[in-house]
C-alpha positions as CSV (number, residue, x, y, z in Angstrom):
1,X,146.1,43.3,47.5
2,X,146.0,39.5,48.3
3,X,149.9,39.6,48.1
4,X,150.3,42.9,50.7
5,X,148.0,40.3,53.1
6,X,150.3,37.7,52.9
7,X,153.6,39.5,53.4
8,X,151.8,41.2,56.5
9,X,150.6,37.4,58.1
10,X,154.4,36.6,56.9
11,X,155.4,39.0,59.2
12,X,153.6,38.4,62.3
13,X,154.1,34.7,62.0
14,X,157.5,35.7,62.1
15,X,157.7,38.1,65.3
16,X,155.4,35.7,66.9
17,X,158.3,33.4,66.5
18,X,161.3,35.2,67.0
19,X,159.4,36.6,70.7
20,X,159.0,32.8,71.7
21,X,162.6,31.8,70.5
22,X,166.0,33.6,71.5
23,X,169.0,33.9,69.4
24,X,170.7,30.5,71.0
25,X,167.3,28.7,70.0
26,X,167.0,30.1,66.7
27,X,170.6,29.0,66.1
28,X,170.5,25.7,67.5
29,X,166.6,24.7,65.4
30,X,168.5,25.8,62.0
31,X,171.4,24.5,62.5
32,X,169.5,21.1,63.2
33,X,167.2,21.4,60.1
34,X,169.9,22.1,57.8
35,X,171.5,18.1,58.8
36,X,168.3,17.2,57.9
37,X,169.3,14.5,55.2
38,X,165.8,14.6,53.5
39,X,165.5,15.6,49.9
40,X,169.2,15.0,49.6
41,X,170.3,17.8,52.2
42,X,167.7,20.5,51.1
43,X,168.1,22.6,53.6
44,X,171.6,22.4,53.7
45,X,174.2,25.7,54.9
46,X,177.3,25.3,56.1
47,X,177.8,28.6,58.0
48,X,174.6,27.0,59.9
49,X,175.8,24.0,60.6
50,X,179.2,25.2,62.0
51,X,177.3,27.4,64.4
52,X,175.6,24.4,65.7
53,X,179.1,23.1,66.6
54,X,180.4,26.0,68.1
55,X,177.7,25.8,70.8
56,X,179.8,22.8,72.2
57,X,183.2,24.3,72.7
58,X,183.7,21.2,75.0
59,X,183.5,18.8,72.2
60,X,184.8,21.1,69.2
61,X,188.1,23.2,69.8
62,X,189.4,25.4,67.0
63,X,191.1,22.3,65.5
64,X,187.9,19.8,65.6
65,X,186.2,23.3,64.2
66,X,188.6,23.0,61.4
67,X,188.1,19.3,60.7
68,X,184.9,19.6,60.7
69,X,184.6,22.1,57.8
70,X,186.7,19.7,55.8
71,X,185.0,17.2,56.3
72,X,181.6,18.9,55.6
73,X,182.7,20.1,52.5
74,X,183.6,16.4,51.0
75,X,180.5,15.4,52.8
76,X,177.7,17.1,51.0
77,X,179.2,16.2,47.7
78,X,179.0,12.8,48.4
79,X,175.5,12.9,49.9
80,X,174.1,14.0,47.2
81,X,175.7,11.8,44.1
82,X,173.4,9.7,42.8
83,X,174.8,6.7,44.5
84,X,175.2,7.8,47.9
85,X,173.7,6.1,50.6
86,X,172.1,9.1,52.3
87,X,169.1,8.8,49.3
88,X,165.6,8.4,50.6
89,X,166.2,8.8,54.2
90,X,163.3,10.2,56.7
91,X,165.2,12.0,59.3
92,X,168.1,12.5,61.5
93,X,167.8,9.2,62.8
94,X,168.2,7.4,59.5
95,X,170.9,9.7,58.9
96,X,172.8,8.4,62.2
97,X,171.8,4.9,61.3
98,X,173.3,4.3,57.9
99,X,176.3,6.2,58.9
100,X,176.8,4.1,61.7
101,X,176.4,0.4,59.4
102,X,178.4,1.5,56.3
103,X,181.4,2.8,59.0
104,X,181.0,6.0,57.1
105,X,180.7,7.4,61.0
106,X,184.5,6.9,61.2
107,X,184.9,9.0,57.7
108,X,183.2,12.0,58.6
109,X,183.4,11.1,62.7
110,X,182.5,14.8,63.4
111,X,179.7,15.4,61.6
112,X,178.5,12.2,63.5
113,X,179.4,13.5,66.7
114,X,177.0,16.6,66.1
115,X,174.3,14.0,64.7
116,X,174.0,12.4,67.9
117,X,174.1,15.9,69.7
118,X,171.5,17.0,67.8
119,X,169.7,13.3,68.4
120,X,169.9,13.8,72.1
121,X,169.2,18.0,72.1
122,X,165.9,17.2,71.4
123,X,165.4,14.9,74.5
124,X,167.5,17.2,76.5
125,X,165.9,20.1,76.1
126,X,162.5,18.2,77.3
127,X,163.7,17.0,79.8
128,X,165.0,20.5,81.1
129,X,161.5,21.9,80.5
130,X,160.0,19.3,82.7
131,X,162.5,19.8,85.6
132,X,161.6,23.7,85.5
133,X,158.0,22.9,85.6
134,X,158.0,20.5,88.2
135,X,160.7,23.0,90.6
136,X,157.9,25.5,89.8
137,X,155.4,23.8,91.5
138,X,157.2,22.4,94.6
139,X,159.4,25.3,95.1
140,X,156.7,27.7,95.5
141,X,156.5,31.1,97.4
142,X,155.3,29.4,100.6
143,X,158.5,27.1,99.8
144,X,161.0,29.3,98.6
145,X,163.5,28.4,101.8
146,X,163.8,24.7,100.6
147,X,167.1,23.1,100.8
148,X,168.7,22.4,97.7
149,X,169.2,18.8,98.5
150,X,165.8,18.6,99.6
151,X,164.5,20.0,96.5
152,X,167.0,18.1,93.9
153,X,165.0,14.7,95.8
154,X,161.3,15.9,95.7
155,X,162.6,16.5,91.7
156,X,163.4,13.3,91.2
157,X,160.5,12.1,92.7
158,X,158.4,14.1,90.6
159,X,160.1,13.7,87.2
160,X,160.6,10.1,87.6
161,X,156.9,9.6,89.5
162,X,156.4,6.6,87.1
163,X,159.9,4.7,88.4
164,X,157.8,5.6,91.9
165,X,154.8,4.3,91.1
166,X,155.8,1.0,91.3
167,X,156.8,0.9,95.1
168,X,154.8,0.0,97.7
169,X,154.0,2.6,100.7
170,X,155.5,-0.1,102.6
171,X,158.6,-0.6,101.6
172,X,159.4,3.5,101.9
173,X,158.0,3.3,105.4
174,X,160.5,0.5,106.7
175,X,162.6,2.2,105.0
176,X,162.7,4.7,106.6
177,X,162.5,2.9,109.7
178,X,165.2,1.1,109.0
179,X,167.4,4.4,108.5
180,X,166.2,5.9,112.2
181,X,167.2,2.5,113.6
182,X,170.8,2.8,112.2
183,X,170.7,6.4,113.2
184,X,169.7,5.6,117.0
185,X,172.4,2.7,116.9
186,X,175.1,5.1,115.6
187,X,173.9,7.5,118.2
188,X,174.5,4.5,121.0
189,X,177.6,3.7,119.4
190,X,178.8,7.2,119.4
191,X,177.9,8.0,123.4
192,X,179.4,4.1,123.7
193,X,182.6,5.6,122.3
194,X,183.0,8.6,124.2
195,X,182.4,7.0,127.7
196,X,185.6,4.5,126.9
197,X,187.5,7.0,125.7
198,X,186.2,8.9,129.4
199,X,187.0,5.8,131.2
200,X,190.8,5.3,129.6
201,X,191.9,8.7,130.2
202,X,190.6,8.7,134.2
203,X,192.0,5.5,134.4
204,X,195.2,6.5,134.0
């Protein structure tokens, strides 16, 4: 009876899971745990792994795709002899790491590629989350007719509000000053213009 409780928490662990993560997601998460280097590669798949790549067709054509499985296959032998230099690492920055100082990333250079994707996916994929949340709060329903250059500044602004932090409410104001000064001059400049082009043209 204890078992038929499990199986069923199982379950809804499960669908809670797959209704919080699409298929790209679900894709991307395994493909990154199975170039997880501890335990010797325990989580290891191939078929996994190669799915990870094809979800940058800009940096793996058909023939990097190719290379790639090669070089995975030779790669997980020696990763896991008792010699290798991939024993007792923590993560995938380890991983990256000792590849990186025993040139090894020049051996295998596209399964280091998609180790340093996979490094930077995880800080991507925050920082995508954070520009959503903040556009949800400054382009609201009462704001909805923002400009899009407009909005990509009051982003920045918002993402990057600890860069902002450090400068003074003065220095934005003359700033800004400074920027409606150049436009008036540019305006005087401009009428300055058109009246000597006026005055050549009646002159003759």
């Amino acid at each position: 009876m204890n078992e038929v409780y499990s199986f069923c928490a199982i379950d809804l662990q499960l669908h809670e899971l797959n209704s919080h993560f699409d298929v790209v997601t679900s894709d991307l998460l395994l493909g990154m745990a199975c170039l997880n280097p501890i335990d010797l590669f325990a989580n290891y798949d191939k078929d996994r792994i190669m799915k990870l790549a094809e979800y940058y067709p800009n940096e793996f054509d058909d023939n990097k795709l190719r290379d790639l499985s090669f070089q995975l296959d030779s790669f997980i032998v020696y990763a896991r002899m008792p010699l290798s230099k991939f024993i007792n690492l923590k993560g995938m920055k380890d991983l990256a790491i000792v590849m990186a100082e025993t040139k090894l990333d020049q051996t295998w250079c596209h399964i280091y590629l998609l180790v340093k994707l996979t490094l930077i996916l995880l800080v991507a994929t925050a920082s995508v989350e954070r520009a959503f949340s903040s556009m949800k709060l400054i382009k609201s329903d009462l704001r909805n007719s923002i400009s899009e250059e407009f909005l990509n500044g009051c982003l920045v602004c918002n993402i990057k509000h600890k860069v902002f932090a450090t400068v003074s409410n003065n220095a934005i104001i003359d700033h800004f000053q400074s920027m409606k000064t150049r436009r008036v001059q540019l305006q005087i400049d401009n009428i300055c213009f058109c009246d000597n082009v006026t005055n050549y043209f009646f002159a003759r």
